[in-house]
Residue frames relative to the residue before (quaternion, step in Angstrom):
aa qw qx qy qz dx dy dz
X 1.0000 0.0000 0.0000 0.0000 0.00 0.00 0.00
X 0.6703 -0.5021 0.4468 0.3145 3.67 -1.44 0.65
X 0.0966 0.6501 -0.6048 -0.4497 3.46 -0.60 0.25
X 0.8736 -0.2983 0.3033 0.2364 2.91 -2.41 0.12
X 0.2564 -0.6572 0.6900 0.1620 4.16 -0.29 0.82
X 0.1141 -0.7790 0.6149 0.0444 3.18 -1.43 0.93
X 0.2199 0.8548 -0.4688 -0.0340 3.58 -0.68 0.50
X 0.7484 -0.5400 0.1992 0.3294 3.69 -1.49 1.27
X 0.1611 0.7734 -0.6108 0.0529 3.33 -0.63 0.99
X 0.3092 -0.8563 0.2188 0.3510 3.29 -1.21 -0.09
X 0.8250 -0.3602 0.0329 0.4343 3.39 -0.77 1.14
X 0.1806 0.7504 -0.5975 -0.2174 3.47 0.66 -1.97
X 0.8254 -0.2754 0.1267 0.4762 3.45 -1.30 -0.64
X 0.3262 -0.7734 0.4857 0.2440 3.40 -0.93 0.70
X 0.3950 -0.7412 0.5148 0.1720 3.59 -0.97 0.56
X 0.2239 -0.6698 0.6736 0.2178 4.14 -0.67 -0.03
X 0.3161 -0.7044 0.6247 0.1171 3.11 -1.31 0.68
X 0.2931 0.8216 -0.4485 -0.1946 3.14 -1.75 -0.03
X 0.1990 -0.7663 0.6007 0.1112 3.60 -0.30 0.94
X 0.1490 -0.5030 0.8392 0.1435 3.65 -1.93 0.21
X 0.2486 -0.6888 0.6717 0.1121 3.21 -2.27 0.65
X 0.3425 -0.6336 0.6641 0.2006 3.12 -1.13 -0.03
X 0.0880 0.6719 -0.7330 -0.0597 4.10 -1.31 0.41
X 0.2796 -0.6456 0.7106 -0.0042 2.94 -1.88 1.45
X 0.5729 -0.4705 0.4670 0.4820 3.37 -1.35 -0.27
X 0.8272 0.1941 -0.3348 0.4075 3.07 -1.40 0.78
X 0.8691 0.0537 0.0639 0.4876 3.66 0.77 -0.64
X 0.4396 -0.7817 0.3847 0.2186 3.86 -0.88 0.18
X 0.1611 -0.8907 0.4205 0.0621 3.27 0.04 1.18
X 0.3613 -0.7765 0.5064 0.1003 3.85 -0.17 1.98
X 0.0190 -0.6966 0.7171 0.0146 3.14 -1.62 0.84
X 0.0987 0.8846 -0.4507 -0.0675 3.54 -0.46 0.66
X 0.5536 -0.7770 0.2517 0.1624 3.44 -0.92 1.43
X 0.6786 -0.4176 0.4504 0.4028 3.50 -0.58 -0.34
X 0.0724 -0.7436 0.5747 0.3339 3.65 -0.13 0.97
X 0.4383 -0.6504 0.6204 0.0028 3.46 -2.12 0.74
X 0.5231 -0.5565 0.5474 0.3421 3.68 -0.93 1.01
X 0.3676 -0.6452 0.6386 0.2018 3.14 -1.36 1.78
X 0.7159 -0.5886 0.3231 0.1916 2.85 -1.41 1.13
X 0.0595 -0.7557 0.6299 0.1690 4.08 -0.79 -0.04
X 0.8443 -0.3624 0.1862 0.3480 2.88 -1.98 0.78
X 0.5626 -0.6325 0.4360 0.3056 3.90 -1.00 -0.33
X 0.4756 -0.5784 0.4902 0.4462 3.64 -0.21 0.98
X 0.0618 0.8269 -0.4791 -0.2879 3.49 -1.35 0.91
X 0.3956 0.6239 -0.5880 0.3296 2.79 -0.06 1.33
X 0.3772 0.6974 -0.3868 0.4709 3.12 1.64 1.13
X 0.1952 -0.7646 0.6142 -0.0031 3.91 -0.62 1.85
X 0.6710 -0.4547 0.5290 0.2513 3.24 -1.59 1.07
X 0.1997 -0.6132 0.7637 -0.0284 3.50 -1.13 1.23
X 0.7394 -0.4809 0.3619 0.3017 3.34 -1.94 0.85
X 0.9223 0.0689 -0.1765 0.3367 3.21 1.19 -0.34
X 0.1850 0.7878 -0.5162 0.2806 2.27 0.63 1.90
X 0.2675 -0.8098 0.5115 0.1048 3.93 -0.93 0.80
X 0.5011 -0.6856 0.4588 0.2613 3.22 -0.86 1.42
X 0.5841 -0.6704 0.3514 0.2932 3.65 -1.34 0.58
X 0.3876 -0.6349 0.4204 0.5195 3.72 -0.38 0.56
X 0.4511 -0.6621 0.4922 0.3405 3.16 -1.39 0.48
X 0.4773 -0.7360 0.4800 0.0111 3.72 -1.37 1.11
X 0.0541 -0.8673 0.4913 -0.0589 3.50 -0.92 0.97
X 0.3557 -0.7197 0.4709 0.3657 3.47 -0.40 0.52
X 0.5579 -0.5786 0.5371 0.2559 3.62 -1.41 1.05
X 0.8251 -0.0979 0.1600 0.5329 3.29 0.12 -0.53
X 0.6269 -0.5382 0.4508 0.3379 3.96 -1.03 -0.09
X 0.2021 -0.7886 0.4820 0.3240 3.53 0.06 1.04
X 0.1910 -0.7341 0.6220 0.1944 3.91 -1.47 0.17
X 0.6740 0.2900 -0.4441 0.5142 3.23 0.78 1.12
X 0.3796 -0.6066 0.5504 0.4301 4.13 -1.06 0.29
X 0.5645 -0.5809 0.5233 0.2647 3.36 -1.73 0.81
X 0.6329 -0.4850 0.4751 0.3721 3.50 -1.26 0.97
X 0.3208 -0.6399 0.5836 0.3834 3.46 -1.25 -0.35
X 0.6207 -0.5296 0.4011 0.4164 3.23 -1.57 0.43
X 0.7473 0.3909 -0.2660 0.4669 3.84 -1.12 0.63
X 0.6119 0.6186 -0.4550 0.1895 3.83 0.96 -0.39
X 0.6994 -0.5489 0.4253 0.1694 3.09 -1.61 0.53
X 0.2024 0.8656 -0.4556 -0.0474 3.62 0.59 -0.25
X 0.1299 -0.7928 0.4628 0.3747 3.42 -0.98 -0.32
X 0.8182 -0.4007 0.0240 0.4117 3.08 -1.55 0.65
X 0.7024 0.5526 -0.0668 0.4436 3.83 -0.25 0.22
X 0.8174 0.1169 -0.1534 0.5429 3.50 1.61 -0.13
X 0.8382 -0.4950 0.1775 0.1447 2.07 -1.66 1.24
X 0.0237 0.8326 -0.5516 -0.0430 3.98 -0.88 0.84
X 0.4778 -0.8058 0.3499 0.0067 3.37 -0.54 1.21
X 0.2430 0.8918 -0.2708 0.2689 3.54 0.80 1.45
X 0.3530 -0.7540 0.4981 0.2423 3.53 -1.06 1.05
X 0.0477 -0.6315 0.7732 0.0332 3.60 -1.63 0.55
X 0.1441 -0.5706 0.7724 0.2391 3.18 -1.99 0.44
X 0.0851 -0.6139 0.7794 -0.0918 2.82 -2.15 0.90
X 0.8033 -0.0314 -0.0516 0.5924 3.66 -0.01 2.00
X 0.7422 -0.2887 0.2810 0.5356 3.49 -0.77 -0.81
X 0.6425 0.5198 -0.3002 0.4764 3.94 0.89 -0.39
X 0.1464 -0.6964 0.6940 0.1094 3.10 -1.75 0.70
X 0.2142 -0.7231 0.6490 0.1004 3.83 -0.80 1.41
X 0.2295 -0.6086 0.7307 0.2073 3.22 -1.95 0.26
X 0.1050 0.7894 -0.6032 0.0440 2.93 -1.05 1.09
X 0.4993 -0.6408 0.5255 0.2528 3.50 -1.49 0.87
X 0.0294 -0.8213 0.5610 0.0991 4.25 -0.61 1.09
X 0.3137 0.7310 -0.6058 0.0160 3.62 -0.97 -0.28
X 0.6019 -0.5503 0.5335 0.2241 3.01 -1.55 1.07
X 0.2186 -0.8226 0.5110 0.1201 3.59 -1.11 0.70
X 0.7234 -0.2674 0.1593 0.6163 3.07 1.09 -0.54
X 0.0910 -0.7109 0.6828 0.1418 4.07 -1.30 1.08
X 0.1319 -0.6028 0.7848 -0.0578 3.41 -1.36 1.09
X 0.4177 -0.6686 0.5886 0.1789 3.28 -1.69 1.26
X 0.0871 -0.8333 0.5459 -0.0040 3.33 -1.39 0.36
X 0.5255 -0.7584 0.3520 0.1575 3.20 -0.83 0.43
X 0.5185 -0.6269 0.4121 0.4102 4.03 -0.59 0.71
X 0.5281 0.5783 -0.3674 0.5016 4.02 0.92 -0.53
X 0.7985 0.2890 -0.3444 0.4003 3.66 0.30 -0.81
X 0.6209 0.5746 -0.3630 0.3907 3.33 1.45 -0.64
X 0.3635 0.7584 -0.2406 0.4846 3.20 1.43 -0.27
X 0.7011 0.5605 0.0514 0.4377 3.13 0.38 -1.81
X 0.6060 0.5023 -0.1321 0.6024 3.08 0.97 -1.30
X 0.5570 -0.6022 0.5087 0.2615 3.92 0.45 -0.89
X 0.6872 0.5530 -0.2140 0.4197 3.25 2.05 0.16
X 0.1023 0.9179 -0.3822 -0.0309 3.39 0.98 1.07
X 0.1991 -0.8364 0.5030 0.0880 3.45 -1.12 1.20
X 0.4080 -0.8361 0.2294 0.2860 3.10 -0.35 1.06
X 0.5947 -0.6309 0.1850 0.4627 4.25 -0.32 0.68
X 0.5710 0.5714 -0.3976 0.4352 3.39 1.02 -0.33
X 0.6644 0.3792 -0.3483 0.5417 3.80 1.30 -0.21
X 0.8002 0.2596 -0.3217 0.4345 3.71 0.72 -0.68
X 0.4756 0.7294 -0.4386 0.2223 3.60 0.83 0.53
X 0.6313 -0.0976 -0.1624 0.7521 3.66 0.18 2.09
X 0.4372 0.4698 -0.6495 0.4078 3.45 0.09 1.57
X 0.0177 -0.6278 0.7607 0.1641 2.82 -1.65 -0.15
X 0.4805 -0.5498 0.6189 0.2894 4.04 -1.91 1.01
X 0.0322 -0.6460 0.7603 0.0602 3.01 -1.56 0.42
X 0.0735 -0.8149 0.5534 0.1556 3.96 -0.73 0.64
X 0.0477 -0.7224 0.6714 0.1585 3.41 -0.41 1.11
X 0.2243 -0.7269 0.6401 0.1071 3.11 -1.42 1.18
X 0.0966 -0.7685 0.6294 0.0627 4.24 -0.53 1.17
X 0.4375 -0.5434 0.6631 0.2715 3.33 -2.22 0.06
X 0.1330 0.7212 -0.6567 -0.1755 3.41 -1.35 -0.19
X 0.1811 -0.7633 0.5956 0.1729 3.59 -0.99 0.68
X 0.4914 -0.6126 0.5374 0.3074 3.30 -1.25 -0.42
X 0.1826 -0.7882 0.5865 -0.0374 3.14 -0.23 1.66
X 0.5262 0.3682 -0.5594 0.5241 4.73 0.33 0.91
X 0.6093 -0.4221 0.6209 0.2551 2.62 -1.94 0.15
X 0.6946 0.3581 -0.2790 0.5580 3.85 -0.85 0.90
X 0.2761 -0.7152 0.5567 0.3201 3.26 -1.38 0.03
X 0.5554 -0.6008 0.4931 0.2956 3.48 -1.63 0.55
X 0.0296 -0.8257 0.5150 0.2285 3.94 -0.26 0.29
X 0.8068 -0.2451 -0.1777 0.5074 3.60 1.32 0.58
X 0.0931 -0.7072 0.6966 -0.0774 2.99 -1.23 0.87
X 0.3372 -0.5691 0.7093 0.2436 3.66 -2.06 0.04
X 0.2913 -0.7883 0.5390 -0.0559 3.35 -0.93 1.12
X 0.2700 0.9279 -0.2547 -0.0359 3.17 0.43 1.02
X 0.6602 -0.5657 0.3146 0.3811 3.48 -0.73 1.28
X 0.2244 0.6800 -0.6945 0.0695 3.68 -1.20 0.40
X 0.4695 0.5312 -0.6554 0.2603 3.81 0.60 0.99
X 0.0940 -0.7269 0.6700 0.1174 3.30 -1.43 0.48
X 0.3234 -0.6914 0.5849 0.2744 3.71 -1.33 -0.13
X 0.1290 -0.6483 0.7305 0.1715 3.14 -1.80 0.53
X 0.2722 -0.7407 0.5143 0.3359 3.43 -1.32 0.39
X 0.9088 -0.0742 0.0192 0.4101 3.72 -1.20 -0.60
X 0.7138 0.3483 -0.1299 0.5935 3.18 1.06 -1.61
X 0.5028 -0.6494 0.4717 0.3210 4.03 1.15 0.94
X 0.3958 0.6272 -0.5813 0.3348 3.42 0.83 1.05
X 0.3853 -0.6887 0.4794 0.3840 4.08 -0.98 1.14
X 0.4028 -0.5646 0.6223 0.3629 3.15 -1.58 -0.35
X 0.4800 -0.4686 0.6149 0.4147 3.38 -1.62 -0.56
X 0.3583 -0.6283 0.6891 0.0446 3.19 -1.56 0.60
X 0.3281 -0.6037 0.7211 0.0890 3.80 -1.00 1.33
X 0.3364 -0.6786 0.6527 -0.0181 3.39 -0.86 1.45
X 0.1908 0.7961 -0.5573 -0.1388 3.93 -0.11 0.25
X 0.4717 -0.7298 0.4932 0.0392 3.97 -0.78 0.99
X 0.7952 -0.1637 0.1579 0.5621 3.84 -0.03 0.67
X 0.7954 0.2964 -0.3137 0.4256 3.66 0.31 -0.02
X 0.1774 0.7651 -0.5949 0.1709 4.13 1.08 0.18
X 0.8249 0.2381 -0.1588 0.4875 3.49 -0.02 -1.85
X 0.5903 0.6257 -0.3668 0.3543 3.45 0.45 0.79
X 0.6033 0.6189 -0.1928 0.4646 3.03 1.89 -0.70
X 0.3531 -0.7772 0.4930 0.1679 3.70 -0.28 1.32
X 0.2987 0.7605 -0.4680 0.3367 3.50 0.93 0.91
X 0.1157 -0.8549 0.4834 0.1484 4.02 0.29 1.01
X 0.6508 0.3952 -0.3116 0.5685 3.60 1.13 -0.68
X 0.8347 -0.2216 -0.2612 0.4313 3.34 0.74 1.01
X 0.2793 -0.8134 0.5103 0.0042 2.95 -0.82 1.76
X 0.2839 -0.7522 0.5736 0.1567 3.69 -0.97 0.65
X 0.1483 0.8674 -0.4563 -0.1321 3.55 0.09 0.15
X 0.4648 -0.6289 0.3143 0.5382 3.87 -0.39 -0.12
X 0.6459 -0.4382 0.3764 0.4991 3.89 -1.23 0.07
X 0.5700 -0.5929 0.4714 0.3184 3.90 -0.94 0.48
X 0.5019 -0.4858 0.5846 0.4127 3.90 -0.80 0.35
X 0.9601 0.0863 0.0693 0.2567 3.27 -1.22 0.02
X 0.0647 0.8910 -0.4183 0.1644 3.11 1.71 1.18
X 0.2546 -0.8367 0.4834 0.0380 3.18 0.01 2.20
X 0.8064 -0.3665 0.3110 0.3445 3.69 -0.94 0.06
X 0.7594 -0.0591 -0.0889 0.6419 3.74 0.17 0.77
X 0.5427 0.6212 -0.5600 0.0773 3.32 0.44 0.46
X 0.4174 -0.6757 0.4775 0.3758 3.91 -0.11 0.61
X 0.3662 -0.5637 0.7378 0.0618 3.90 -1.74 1.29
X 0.1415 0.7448 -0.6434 -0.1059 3.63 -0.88 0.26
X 0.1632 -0.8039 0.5718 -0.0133 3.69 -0.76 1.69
X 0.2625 -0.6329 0.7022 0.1935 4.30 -1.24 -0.11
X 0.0885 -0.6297 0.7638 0.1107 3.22 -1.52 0.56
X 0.0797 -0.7132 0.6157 0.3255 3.02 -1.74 -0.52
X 0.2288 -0.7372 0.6356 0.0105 3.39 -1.20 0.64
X 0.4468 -0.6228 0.6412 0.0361 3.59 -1.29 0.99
X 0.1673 0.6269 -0.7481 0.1388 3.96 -0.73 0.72
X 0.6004 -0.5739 0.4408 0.3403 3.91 -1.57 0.88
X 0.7128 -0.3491 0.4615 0.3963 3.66 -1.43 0.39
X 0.7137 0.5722 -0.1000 0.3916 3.51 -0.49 1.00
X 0.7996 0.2805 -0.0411 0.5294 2.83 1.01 -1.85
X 0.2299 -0.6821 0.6446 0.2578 3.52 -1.32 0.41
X 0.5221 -0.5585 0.5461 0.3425 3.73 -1.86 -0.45
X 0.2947 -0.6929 0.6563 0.0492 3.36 -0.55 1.64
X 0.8655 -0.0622 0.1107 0.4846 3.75 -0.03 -0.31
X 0.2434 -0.6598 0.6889 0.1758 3.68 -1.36 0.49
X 0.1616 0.8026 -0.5538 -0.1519 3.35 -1.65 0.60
X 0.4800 -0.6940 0.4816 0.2369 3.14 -1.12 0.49
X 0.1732 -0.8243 0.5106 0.1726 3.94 -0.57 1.56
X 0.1874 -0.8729 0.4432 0.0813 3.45 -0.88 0.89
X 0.8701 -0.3514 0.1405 0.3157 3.00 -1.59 1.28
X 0.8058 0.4231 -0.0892 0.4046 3.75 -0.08 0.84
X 0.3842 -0.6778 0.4832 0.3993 3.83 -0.55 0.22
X 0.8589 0.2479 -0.1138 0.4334 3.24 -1.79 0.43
X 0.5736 0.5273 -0.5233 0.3452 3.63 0.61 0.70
X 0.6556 -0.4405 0.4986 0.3573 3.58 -1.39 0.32
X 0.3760 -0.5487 0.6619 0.3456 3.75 -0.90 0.55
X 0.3953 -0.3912 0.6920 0.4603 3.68 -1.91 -0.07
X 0.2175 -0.7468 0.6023 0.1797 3.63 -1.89 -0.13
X 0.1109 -0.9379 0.2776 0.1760 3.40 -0.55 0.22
X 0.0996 -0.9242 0.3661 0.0424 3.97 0.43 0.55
X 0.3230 -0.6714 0.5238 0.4131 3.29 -1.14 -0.15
């Protein structure tokens, strides 16, 4: 398969995505949602109600050894964007970038053990964006959940959907996009390499890849060629 040409557009409004899976025996069976206005900050003139629940309190994992990207940057395709996530009580710094998206086809995903179901791929088309993440603290992490939040937009800055896959990723025999699990002890620079998949209409290519970050009301990073 081609991989995916990218070129500079501009961003406009940005969209969140979301999809939910399903896993069966032998194979994972994708359902993907409606994407939904990313959320924005809270009116403030908004008061705690009875049920409301205080935030867990947060900690950095380790000392980061690189500054975080800002929210909204431009990048281009290939570098490198510097971001926090929590996972439990801990916040990690970690370095993301997209490496390369190649289209694909519902037969290999299939093949692969990844059946989607026709009401979801009917006037779709996969796209696998395949990213890096390193480890941007000092020390190493010896576990953690890493979670995806790139999505795509195509020319006309329209999002795709995102295939959600559930307990069966590193299992899928899918080489042009592999899922693997996070390394034990994810020492300081060492680089993670993960695959999504994403859904864009018959037609459409990927104009850019972004990465949503940790928080309401922030700018996605973006990426081009």
């Amino acid at each position: 398969m081609p991989t995916t040409a990218f070129r500079p557009r501009h961003t406009g409004s940005l969209v969140a995505l979301t999809a939910a899976a399903l896993v069966l025996t032998g194979c994972a069976s994708a359902q993907v949602g409606e994407p939904v206005a990313m959320p924005g900050p809270p009116p403030t003139s908004a008061k705690p109600t009875s049920t409301s629940r205080t935030p867990t309190p947060t900690e950095p994992a380790g000392k980061a050894t690189k500054p975080l990207t800002p929210a909204g940057a431009a990048l281009k395709f290939g570098e490198e964007g510097v971001v926090e996530f929590e996972s439990g009580s801990k916040v990690y710094t970690v370095g993301v970038s997209p490496t390369k998206v190649e289209k694909g086809s519902f037969e290999e995903l299939a093949s692969a053990g990844l059946k989607i179901e026709e009401k979801t791929s009917a006037g779709k088309v996969p796209y696998y964006v395949n990213y890096k993440m390193v480890n941007r603290m000092e020390g190493s992490v010896s576990s953690m959940t890493t979670p995806s939040r790139f999505g795509v937009l195509d020319k006309a800055g329209r999002a795709g959907s995102r295939i959600l896959v559930l307990g069966v990723g590193s299992r899928l025999k899918l080489d042009k996009c592999a899922m693997p699990t996070v390394p034990r002890d994810w020492s300081t620079d060492q680089e993670y390499t993960g695959c999504d998949i994403h859904l864009l209409p018959e037609g459409q290519e990927v104009a850019s890849v972004l990465y949503r970050l940790e928080g309401s009301g922030k700018t996605p990073i973006a990426w081009t060629a």
